[in-house]
N, C-alpha and C positions, 0 to 999 in steps of 0.2 A: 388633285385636291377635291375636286368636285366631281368627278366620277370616278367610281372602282374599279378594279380589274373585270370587272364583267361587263362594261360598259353604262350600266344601273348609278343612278344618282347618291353621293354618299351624303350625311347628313348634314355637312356642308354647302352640296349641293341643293339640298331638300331647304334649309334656311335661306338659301339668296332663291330661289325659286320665287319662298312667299315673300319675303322682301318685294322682289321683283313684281308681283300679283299687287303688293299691297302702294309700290311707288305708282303704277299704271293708273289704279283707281285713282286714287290721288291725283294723276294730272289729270285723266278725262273730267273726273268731276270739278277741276279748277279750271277746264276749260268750258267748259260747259257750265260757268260760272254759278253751281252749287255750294262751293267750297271754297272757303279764302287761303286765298296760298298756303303753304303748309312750309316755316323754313328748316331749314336740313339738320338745324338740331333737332327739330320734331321728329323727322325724318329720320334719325340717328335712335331718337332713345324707343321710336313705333319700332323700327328696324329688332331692335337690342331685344325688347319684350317680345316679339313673336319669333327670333330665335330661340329664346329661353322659353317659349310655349311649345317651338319646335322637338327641342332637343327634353324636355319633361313629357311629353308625347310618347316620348319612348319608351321609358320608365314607367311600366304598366303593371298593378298591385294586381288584376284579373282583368281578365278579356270575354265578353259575351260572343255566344257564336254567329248571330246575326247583328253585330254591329254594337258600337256600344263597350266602356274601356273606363277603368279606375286608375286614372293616369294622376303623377308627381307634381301639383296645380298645374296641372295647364292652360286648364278655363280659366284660373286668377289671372294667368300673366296676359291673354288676350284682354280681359277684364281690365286689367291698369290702364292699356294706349286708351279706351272710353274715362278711364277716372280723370287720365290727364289731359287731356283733350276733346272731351264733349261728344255727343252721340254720333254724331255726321262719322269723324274720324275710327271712331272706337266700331261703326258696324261695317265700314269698310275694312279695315283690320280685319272684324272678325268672318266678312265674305272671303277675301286675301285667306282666314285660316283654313277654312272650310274646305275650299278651293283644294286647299294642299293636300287637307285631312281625305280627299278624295280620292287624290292621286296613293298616299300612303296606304290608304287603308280602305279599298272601296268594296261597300256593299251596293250595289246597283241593279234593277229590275227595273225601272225604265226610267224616262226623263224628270214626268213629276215627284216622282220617289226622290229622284238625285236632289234636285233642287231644292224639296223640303228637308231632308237630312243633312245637307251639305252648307250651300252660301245660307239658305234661310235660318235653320237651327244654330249656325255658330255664327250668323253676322246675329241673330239676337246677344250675342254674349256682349255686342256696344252697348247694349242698353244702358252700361253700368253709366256710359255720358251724363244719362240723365241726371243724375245723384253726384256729379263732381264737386259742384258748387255746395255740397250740401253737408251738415256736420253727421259724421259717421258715414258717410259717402262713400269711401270703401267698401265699407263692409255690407251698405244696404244696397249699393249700385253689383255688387259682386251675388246676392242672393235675387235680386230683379233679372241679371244677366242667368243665372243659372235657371230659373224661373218660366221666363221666356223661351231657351233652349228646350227645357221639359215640356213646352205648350209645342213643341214643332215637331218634337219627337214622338211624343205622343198622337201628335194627328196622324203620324206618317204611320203610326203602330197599328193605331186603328182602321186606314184606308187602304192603307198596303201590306200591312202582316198581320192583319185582323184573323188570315184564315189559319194562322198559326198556334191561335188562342186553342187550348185545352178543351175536350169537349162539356158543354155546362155552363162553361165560363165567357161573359162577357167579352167583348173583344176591347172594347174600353178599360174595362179593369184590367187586362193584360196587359196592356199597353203601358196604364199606370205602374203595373207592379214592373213590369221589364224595366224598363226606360227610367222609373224612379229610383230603381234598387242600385246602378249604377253611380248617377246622378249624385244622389242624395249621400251615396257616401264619399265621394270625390270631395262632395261641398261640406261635409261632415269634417273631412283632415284638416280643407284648408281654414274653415270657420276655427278650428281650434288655435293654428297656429296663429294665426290674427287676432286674434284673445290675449298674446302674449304682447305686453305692452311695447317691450324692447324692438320688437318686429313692426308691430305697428308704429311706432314712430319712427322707425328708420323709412319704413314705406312712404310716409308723409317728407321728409326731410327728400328722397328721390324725386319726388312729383315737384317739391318747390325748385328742385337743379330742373327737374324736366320743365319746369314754366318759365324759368329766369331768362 
């Protein structure tokens, strides 16, 4: 179930991994008394949304060559465990995604690269915590989340594939235009379908089961 015939993780496998990445955080930082216990409904529905980030991961509309994916919302569903559970929780999830997105998908040239692409750019996608309490909170915590992401991907463009920029061209505005062009249309589908009221209130009616 959880490995394939070639002995490679199947996607199965790939979801109890970040599970697994994301329960770890979780206790160290409840022992380490950062974080107030987390109960296993929490634990169940963080679990449920970074499968379904997992397995929309997959599901990629284009893929850039040096990194970088217009993936099925992904970034929303890490997004949610922050909407539902506050910032602490939601950038530990999104270190937990990064983590994985590493192992799946890695572009790597040396450590500070790794870390700025990786746990830092998608544990920004908690930020959405920030905005849980807040009205329209979804949707402003979900463009802060992507936001933040674009600030980490961006430096990484600029300080480590800067020499990749065009000749002429800033290495800064490359970085924008790479790293946004992706980005920004990821955040472009899902902004739409969250426009749709039906959607959006069924997403609210989830988060009040995930808080009960």
């Amino acid at each position: 179930m959880f490995y394939n015939a070639d002995g490679g993780l199947t996607t199965a496998g790939y979801v109890l991994t970040a599970v697994a990445i994301f329960a770890l955080l979780i206790l160290i930082s409840t022992l380490a008394g950062k974080q107030k216990k987390v109960t296993a409904k929490q634990l169940a529905f963080a679990a449920g949304a970074l499968a379904l980030a997992v397995v929309t991961s997959y599901i990629k509309l284009f893929h850039l060559p040096m990194g970088g994916s217009v993936t099925l919302f992904s970034m929303f569903f890490v997004t949610l465990i922050g909407y539902w559970y506050g910032p602490a929780v939601g950038i530990m999830a999104g270190v937990a995604y990064g983590l994985l997105q590493m192992i799946l998908d890695p572009y790597i040239i040396s450590l500070p690269q790794m870390l700025v692409d990786y746990p830092f750019a998608f544990g920004a996608l908690g930020l959405s915590g920030f905005f849980s309490h807040q009205k329209n909170g979804m949707v402003t915590g979900y463009i802060c989340a992507v936001l933040g992401r674009f600030v980490f991907a961006v430096l990484s463009g600029v300080i480590f594939f800067g020499m990749y920029a065009p000749e002429g061209m800033s290495p800064l505005i490359y970085s924008v235009s790479y790293n946004g062009a992706y980005l920004a249309a990821e955040a472009a589908i899902t902004l739409v379908l969250l426009a749709v009221p039906a959607v959006r209130n069924a997403l609210v009616q989830v988060k009040n089961q995930a808080l009960s």
